[in-house]
C-alpha positions, -999 to 999 in steps of 0.1 A, spaced: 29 -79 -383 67 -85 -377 89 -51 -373 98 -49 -411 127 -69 -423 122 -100 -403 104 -127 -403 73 -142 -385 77 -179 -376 94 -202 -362 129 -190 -375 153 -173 -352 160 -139 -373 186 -112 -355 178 -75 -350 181 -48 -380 209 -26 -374 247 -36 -353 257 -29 -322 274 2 -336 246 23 -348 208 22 -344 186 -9 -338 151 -23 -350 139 -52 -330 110 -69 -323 112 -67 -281 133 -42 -264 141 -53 -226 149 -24 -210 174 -42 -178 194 -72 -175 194 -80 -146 183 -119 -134 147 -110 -145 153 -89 -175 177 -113 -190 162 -143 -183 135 -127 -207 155 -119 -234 170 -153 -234 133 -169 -230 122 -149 -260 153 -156 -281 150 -194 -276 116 -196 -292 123 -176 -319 117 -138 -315 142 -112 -322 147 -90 -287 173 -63 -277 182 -62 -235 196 -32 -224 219 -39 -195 234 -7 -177 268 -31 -164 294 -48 -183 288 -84 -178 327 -86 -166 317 -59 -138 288 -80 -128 304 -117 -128 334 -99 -107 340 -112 -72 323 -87 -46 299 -67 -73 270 -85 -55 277 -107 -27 235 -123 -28 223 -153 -32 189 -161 -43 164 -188 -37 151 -203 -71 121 -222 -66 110 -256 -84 90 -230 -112 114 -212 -112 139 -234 -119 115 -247 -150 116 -212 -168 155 -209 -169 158 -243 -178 133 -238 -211 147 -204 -219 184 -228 -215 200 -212 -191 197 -239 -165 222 -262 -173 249 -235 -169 243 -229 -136 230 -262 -123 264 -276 -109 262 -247 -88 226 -251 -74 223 -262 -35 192 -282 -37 167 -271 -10 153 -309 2 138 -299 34 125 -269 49 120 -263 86 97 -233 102 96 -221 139 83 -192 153 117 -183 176 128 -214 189 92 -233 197 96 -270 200 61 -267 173 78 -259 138 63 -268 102 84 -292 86 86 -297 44 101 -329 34 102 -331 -3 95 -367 -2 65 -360 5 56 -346 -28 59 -360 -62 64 -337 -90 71 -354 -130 70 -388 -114 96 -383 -89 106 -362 -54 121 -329 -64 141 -300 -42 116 -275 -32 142 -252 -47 182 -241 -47 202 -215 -40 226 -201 -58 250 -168 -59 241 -143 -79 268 -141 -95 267 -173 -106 230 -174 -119 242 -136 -141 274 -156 -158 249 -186 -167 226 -160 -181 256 -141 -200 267 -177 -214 232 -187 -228 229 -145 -244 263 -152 -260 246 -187 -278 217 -167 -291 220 -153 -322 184 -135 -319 196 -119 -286 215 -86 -292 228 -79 -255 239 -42 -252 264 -43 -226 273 -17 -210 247 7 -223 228 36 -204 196 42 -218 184 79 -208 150 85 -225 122 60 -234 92 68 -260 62 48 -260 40 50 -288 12 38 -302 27 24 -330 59 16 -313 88 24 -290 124 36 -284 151 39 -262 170 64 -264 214 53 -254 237 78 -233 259 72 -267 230 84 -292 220 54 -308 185 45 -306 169 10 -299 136 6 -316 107 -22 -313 71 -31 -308 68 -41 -272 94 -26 -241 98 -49 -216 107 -24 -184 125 -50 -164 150 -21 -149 141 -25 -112 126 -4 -85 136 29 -98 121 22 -131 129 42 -165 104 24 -182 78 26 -155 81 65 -148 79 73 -185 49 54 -194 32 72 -160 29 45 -138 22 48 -103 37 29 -77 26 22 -36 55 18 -12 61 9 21 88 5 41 98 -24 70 119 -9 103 139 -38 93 169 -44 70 180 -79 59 217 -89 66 232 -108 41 265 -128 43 275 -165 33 293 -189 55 310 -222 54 302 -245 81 320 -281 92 286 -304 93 268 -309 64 233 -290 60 219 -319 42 197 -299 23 182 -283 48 168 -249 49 156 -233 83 141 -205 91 134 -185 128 105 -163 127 121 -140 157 103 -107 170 128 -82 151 124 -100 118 128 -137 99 160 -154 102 170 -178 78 196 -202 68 196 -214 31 217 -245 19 244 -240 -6 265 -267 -22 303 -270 -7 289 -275 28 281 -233 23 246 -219 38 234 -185 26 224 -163 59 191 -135 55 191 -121 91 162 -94 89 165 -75 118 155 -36 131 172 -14 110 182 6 145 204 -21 151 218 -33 121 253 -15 121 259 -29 151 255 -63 137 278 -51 106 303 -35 131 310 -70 152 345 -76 150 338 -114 132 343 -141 159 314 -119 179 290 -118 146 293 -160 141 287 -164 183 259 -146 175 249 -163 140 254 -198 161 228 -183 188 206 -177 165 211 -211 144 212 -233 168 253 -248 161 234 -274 146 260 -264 113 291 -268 134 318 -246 130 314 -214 110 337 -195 92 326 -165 73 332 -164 37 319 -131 21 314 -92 39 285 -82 55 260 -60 40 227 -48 50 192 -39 30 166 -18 36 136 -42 35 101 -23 15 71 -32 -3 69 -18 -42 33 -27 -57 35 -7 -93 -5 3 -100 -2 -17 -134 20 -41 -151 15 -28 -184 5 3 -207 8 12 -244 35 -12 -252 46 -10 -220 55 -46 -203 68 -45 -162 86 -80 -151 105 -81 -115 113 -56 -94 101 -29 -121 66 -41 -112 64 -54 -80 89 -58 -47 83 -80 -15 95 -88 18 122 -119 13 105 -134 48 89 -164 19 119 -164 -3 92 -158 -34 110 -119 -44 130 -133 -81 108 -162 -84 72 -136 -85 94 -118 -114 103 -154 -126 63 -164 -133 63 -128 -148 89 -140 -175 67 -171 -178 34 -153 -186 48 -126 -208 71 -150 -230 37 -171 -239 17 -143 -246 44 -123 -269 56 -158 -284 18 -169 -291 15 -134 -309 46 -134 -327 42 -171 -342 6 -158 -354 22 -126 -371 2 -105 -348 14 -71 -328 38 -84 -302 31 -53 -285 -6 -46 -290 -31 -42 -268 -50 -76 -271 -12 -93 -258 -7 -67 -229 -40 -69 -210 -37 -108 -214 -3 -109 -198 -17 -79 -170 -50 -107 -166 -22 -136 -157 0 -116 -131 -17 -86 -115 -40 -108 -88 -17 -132 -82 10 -106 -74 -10 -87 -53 -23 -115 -33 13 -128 -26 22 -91 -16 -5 -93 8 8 -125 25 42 -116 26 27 -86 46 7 -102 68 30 -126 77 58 -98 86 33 -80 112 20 -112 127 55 -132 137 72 -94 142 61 -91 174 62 -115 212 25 -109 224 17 -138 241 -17 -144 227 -4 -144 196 30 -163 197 3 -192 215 -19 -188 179 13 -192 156 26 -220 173 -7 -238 171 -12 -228 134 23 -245 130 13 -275 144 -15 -281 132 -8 -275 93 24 -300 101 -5 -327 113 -30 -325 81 -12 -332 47 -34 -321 26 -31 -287 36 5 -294 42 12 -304 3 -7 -271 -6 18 -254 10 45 -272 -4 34 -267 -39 30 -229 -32 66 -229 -25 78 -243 -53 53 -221 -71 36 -247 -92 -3 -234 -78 -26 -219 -103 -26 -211 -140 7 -217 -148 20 -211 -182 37 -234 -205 74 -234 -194 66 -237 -155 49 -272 -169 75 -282 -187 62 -279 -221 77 -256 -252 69 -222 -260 
């Protein structure tokens, strides 16, 4: 059954309440961050009321400097915001990813993606783009504003979360109460959502920390994405539209301030080492700032009425770019299930709905945590034996295609069961 007041169907119906005192929805998403608001805005689109609880003002958040990342949206990726319409707000800001290059340290053997070589709808498509942060959050607070099913509570603290059998409620630092059927805890690693429903969570931490900064260079990057599998950690160098390139330098976390304390034309000699000057001349355009790189693997993705999406559920080393887009195919999977269950007046929330979504994410998740691991202890290190197996392995994946398309289509994330907005169809 619907929360009582609105509607089951097609029809997009708003929350019970105003933004001034309490609130009866259907889905509370607890988080707006790129995850958590992508989900509101996917389950809005197709119909169902939903609440997001977002900590920051969307001013604060679309400000210059509030966060200086970019991220790498993949070809799935990129086919969830566009159904839950938030692509086409951000698209003239995308830097397509067209090729992507792999060597471990500077071998002459490297894998090399051309994006011609794989057809996707009838035609070649980027492997990805990048984009600023910033940019992707005001595309995402445009396409909130357009939704009239999409109450966006912003700024709003929530301090206590009750999970029921028959529902749940968040509790705001302003005592107004947000009530529903399902939570979606998309509030990052340090979950509210997660630590009230009991959840456990393994960690592990990397000696290494990623260095972030973006630069403007005088040749064009064409496209091109690189990246340098080097003994302290991954470097890579992602392409941005205005001849811009995104830089994640993992490196030990031992060195790292000395890196962040290089008075500037010492860091970009060093960033032109590293690259190879095949970008020209680079300028820096944004500050330096360093993160601790760790593994977050929550025990389960759901409990009663309990949904995890993103970070809230699972966190990865960046080494395959894959962090947003795993919470992306999240966002996928739980929108069908909860849209599937809506439209058929069911329990949005109920049992049936959770372990079908859990079914859909937990192995893949897990499986992609694993790789990301593996892949950070075998190219972290210079052991001869070793670097002589990887640069083999490289070549030879580059000589057979079909295993070379497989790979491919696992970066754009377009492998497995995929739900109905990754193929391009409606909720």
């Amino acid at each position: 059954m619907a929360v009582p007041g609105t509607e089951s169907g097609n029809a997009t119906v708003p929350p019970q309440g105003g933004v001034g005192g309490d609130i009866t929805t259907e889905v509370v998403v607890l988080g707006g961050g790129l995850a958590g608001l992508t989900m509101a805005a996917a389950l809005a689109s197709a119909g169902v009321p939903v609440v997001c609880i977002d900590r920051d003002s969307p001013e604060r958040m679309g400000g210059q400097g509030f966060d200086i990342r970019t991220t790498a949206i993949s070809y799935a990726s990129k086919m969830v915001l566009e159904s839950a319409g938030v692509w086409r707000h951000m698209a003239d800001q995308a830097g397509p990813m067209l090729d992507i290059r792999i060597a471990d340290q500077f071998s002459p053997l490297f894998i090399h993606y051309d994006h011609t070589e794989l057809a996707m709808e009838g035609r070649h498509q980027p492997f990805g783009w990048i984009l600023d942060n910033k940019d992707i959050r005001r595309a995402l607070f445009t396409r909130a504003a357009e939704l009239p099913g999409l109450v966006h509570l912003a700024p709003a603290q929530a301090t206590a979360v009750e999970l029921t059998r028959s529902g749940v409620s968040v509790r705001l630092a302003d005592g107004r109460t947000v009530r529903g059927r399902l939570l979606v805890g998309a509030d990052g690693r340090r979950s509210l959502a997660r630590d009230s429903a009991g959840i456990r969570v393994r960690r592990w931490s990397y000696d290494q920390s990623a260095i972030i900064c973006t630069i403007r260079h005088t040749e064009p990057n064409k496209g091109v994405a690189v990246e340098h599998f080097l003994p302290n950690g991954p470097f890579a160098v992602l392409p941005m539209t205005d001849n811009r390139c995104s830089i994640v330098w993992s490196e030990k976390t031992s060195l790292v301030d000395t890196y962040l304390n290089l008075p500037d034309d010492q860091f970009i000699d060093e960033l032109q080492r590293r690259s190879g000057g095949y970008l020209g001349e680079i300028t820096l355009l944004t500050k330096r700032e360093a993160w601790p790189l760790s593994v977050l693997l929550a025990d389960r993705f759901v409990a009663d009425r309990l949904a995890l999406v993103g970070e809230a559920a699972h966190a990865i080393h960046p080494i395959a770019g894959q962090g947003l887009n795993l919470g992306m195919r999240d966002v996928a999977a739980l929108a069908e299930v909860v849209v599937d269950a809506y439209r058929l007046g069911l329990d949005v929330g109920g049992p049936e709905v959770l372990a079908r979504f859990q079914r859909w994410r937990r192995f893949d998740t897990v499986l992609l945590a694993a790789v990301c691991d593996g892949l950070v202890h075998l190219f972290s290190n210079s052991i001869p034996p070793l670097k002589l197996a990887r640069n083999l392995g490289m070549a030879a994946i580059n000589r057979l295609p079909p295993v070379k398309r497989f790979f491919m289509k696992h970066a754009m994330g377009v492998v497995g069961d995929l739900p109905r907005m990754i193929r391009g169809q409606p909720l």
